[in-house]
N, C-alpha and C positions, 0 to 999 in steps of 0.2 A: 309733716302734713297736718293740716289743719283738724280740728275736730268735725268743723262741716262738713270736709271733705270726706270723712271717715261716717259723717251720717249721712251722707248721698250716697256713698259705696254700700252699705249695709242694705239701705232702703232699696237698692238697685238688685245688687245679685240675688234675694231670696224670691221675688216676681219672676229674673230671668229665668232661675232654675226653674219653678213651676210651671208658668208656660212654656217651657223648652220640650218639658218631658209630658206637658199637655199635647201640645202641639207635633211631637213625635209618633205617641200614640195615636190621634188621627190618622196620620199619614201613614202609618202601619194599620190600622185601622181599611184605608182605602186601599193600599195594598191589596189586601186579604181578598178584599169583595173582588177585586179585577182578574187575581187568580183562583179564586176560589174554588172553581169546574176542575184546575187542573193539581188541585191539590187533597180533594177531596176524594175519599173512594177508591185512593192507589196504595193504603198500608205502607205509608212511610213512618218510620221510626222519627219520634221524638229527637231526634240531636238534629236529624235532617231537618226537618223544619226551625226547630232554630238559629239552626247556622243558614239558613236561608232569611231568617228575620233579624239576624243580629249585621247579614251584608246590606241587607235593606235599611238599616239606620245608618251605617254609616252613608251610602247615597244620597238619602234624602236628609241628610246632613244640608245639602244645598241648600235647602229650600227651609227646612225647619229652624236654622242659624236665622236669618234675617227676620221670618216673620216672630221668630219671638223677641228677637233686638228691638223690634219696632213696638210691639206690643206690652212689653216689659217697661220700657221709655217712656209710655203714656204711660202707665199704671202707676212707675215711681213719680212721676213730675205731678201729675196727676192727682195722688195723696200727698204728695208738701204740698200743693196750692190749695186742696180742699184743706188742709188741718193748720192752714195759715202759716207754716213752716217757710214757706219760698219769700213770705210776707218779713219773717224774724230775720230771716237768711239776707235778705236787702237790706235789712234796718242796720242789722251788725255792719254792716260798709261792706258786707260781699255782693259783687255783683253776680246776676245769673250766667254770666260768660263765663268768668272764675269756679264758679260753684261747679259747672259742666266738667271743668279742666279733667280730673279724675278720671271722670267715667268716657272721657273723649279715650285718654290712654286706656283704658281698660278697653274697650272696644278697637282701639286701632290692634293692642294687643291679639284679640279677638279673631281680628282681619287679618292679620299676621300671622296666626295660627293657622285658620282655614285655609288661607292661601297655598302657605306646605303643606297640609293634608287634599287640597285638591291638586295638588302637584305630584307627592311621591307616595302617600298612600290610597286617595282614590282609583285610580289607577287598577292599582293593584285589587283591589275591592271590587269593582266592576267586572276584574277577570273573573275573578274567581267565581262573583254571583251570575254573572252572564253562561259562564260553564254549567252551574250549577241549575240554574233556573232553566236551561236547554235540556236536559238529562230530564229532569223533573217535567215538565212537560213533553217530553216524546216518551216516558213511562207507560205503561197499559195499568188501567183500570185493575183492582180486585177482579178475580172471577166471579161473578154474579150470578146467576140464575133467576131469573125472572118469569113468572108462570105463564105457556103459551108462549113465550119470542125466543127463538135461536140465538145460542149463545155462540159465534164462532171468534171467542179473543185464545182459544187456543188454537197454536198454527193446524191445520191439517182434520181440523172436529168442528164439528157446528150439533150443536146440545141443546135439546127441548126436553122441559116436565110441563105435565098438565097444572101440575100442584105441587107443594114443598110444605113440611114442617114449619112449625113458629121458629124455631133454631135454626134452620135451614140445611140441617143437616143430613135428613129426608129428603128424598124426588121420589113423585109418585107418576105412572105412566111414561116412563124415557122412552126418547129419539133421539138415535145417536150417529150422525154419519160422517163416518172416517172417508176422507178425500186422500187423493194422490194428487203430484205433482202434478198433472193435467186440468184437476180444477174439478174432474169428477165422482161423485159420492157411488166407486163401487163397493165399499161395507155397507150393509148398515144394521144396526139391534135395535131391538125394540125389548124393554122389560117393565114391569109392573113397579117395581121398586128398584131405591139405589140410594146408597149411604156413603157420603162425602167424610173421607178424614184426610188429613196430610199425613206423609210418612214421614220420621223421626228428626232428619236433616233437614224438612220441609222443602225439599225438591223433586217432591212428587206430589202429585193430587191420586188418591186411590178411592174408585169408586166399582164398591161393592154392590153387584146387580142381584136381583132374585126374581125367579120367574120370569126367564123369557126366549127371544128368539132372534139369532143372527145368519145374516144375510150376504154370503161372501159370493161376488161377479168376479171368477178367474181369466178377467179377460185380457190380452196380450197388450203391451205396452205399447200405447202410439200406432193401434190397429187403424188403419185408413177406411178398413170395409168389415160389416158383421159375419162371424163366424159362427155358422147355427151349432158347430159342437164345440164349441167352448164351457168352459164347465161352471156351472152353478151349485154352491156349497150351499145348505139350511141346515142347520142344527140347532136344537131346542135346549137349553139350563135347567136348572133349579138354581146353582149359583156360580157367578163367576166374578173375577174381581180382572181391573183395567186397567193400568197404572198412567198417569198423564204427563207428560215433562212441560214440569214450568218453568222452567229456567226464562223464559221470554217474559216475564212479568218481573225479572228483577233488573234494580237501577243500574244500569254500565254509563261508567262514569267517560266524558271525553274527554280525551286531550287538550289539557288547555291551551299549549301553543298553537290547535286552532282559531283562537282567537284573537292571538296577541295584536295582530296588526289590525282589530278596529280601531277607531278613534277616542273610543271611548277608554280602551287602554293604555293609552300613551300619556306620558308627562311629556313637560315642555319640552326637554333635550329630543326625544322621541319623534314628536310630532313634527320638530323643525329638522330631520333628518328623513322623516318620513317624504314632506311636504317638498325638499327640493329635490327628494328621488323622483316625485310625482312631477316637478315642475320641468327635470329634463325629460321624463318620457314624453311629456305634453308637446314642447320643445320643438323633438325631434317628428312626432310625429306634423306637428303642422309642418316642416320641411320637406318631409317626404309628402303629405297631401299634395302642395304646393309645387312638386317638383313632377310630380302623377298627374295634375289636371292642367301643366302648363303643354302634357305631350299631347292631349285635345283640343288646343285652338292653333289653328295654322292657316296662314293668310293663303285665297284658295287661286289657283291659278288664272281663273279666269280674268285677272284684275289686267288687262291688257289689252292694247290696240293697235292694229294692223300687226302684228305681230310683236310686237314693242311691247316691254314693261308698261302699266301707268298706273299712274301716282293715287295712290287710295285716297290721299288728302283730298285731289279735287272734289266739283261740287257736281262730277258724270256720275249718273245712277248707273252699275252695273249690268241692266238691262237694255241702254244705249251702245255697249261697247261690246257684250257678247251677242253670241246665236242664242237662240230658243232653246233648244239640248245644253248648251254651256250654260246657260242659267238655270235651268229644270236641274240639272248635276247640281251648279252650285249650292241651292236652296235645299238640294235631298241630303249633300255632305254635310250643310248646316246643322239640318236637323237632328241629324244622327250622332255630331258631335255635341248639339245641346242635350239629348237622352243622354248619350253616354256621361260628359259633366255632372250630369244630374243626377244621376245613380251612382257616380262617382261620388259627389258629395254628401248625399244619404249615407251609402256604406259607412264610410270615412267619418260620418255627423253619430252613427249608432256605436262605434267606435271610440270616438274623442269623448261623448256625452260620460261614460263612468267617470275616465281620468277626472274633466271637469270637477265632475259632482265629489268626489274622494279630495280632491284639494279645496273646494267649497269645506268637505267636512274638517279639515284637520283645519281651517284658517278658524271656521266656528268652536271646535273645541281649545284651539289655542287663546282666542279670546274670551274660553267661559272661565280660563283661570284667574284671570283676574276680577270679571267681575263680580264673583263671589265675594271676593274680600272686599271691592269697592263698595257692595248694597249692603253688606252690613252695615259701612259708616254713614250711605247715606239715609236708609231706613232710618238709623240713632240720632240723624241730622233732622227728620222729619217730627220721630217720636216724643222725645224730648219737651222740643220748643212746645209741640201741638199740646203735650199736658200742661206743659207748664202755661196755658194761654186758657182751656177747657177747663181746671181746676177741678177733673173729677175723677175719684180715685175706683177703687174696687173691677168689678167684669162686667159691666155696663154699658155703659157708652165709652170707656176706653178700647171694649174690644168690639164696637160697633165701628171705630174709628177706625182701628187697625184695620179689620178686614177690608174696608171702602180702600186705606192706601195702597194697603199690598194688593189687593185685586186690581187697582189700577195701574201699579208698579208691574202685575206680572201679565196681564191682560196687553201692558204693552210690550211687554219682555217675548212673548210667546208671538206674537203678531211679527216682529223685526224678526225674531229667528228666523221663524220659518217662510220670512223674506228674503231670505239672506239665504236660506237653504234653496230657495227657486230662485237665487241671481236676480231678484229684484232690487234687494241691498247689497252693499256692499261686503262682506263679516264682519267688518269692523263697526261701520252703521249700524248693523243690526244687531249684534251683541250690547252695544254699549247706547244704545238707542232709548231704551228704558232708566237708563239713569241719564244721559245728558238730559230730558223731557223733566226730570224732576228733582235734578240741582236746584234748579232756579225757582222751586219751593220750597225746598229745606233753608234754603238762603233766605227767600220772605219770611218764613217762619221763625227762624232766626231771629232777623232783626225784629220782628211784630212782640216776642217775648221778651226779649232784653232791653224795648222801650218800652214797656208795656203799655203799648195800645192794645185796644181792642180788635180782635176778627174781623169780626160780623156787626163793627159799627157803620149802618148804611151814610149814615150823617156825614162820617168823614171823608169815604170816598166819593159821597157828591160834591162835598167842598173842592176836596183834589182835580175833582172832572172839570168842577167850572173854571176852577182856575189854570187848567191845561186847555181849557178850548179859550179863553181871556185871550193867552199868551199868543194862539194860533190865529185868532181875528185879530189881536194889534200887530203880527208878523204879515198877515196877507193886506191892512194898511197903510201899513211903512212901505210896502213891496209896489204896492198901486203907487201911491203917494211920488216914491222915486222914479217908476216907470212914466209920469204923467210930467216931472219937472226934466227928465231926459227927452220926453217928447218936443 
């Protein structure tokens, strides 16, 4: 290997690392804000949240690969053409296609990597944070206490203080009403104070009342009518203590083979197993639709004259050949055979639409494996050329650049998906939608660096023009010309 080559390597990977692990941190970053509600305020343990942010990078693994390929590409090409390096780099006899060669394989590398990690350990990654981020958000809240509003997150209590310590470890003025199964508050206490601790295992809340009054309705269970001697309990404190079970506030993990068969857990073998199971249920059921709505059309018997069969083909309207009653029948059996079709086909449409939609998904996840590895190469296809054309290095307008491409690369990426997820595209269309749209830039840009012309010279593409519209008035011409000596 060349020594060039070993100074485009160098200059190339200490950018990609930066912006990779820039670029992650954002999007862990956005993360956060999007669950933030459901993460804040529930006393999860330290390893929990990180093993929830360390499954969150590998995911957005997706998306933070590419844009730093692309961004990292300007920034190298970017500093050779501003510190005249791309200038030395041509003089030596290397061209900039050569010079590339390296960092082409380091990135197909790259693409080659991500590819099996969105194949056999994505996969796996999305199970596990999908399970976990389910659990995490159906959690309850810390027990709170809030002055003035009913606290009912414990099952079976709904809890008021007027007022509470700076610590919160104090309630001042409690209201406490214990419900049954029925939904109705027959306890309730009222006391002056109450002091919050947990017990030793912390599977209990115990809350120590002082001065006050409870209120027990011994009334029969599921009474349909009031009973005037039913018994009512009042007794008065100095102190009493209440014990609370919280067991309902802690994380129960779920089963992950709930999960396994989204789409988003499958690798390819998977999906292409999943995908023709879905394709015979589909299959069979349009046969059977098909064989249900053929037992509601039957040619009706009135098709006939002077007692004779006759020929549906002819050009006799039905109401020439029957009575008045044999046509009023035929028109009312019509109709009741077109309702029935019709709710036929409804049922049978609210039916077929999952399957649909479940093979729409696994066609769309089957094609996002590859396009991962493909926008890597074509982003580096974009990145590249474009610094090497911009000649400007640093976080500037090289990341003024990136973002315009990737946000046009993903602006169209996200538009075909979810084209393609409403059957408007095809999957195939619309996964790979966003990069056929800007091949055919990577390629211009291409060529425009390795000849080096300029971009944004207006001069040369009006020459180009005139001489493309030249060629089309001496073709229309010739055309007249020939047309007029055939005349």
């Amino acid at each position: 290997m060349k020594k060039i080559h070993l100074l485009i390597l160098q200059a190339f990977i200490k950018p990609f690392m930066v912006t990779f692990f820039i670029v992650m941190f954002v999007l862990l970053m956005l993360f956060l804000f999007k669950y933030i509600d459901d993460l804040i305020g529930k006393g999860f343990q330290w390893y929990v949240i990180l093993e929830l942010l360390s499954y969150q990078c590998a995911v957005q693994l997706a998306m933070a690969l590419p844009l730093s390929m692309l961004l990292s590409s300007i920034m190298t090409f970017g500093n050779l053409g501003e510190s005249y390096e791309l200038v030395a780099i041509k003089a030596a006899g290397v061209s900039l296609r050569n010079a590339m060669a390296p960092l082409f394989v380091v990135v197909a590398l790259f693409s080659a990597g991500s590819f099996f990690f969105s194949d056999y350990i994505l996969p796996v990654v999305n199970l596990k944070m999908g399970s976990l981020l389910y659990d995490v958000r159906k959690k309850k809240a810390d027990f709170f206490i809030k002055p003035g509003v009913f606290n009912s997150t414990i099952p079976g209590y709904s809890i008021r203080a007027k007022a509470k310590s700076e610590d919160g470890t104090t309630l001042y003025n409690m209201m406490i009403y214990q419900h049954q199964s029925g939904g109705t508050a027959n306890n309730v206490t009222f006391a002056k104070e109450g002091y919050v601790q947990n017990s030793p295992d912390n599977r209990y809340m115990v809350l120590k009342l002082i001065d006050g009054v409870r209120y027990e309705d011994a009334s029969v269970k599921n009474a349909k009518r009031y009973d005037p001697r039913q018994q009512f309990t009042r007794f008065r404190f100095k102190e009493t203590t209440t014990k609370f079970d919280m067991s309902s506030f802690d994380m129960n993990r779920t089963d992950q083979d709930l999960f396994k068969s989204h789409h988003q857990m499958l690798n390819l073998k998977q999906l292409k197993l999943y995908s023709d199971s879905n394709h015979v249920y589909l299959d069979s059921l349009q046969r059977v639709n098909s064989i249900e709505g053929k037992r509601y059309i039957n040619l009706y018997s009135a098709y006939f004259q002077n007692g004779k069969p006759h020929n549906p083909k002819s050009d006799i309207h039905l109401a020439d050949i029957a009575s008045k009653e044999q046509y009023r029948m035929a028109l009312n059996n019509a109709l009741n055979q077109a309702r029935q079709v019709k709710d036929l086909a409804f049922n049978k449409q609210m039916e077929y639409t999952p399957y649909r939609e479940k093979d729409i998904r696994y066609a769309v996840e089957w094609h996002r494996k590859f396009t991962l590895a493909v926008s890597c190469l074509l982003l580096f296809g974009i990145g590249a050329p474009l610094g090497a054309i911009i000649r400007k290095g640093g976080l500037g307008l090289p990341v003024v650049m990136a973002i315009i491409f990737f946000l046009i690369y993903h602006v169209i990426a996200t538009l075909a998906e979810k084209a393609a997820k409403d059957a408007s595209l095809s999957p195939m269309w619309g996964m790979w939608m966003a990069i056929i749209v800007l091949t055919p830039l990577a390629i211009f840009l291409t060529y425009k660096s390795t000849t080096d012309s300029k971009l944004f010279d207006a001069d040369q593409y009006k020459l180009k023009a005139e001489a493309l519209w030249k060629r089309i008035v001496e073709f229309f011409n010739r055309k007249k010309k020939t047309d007029y000596n055939k005349g």
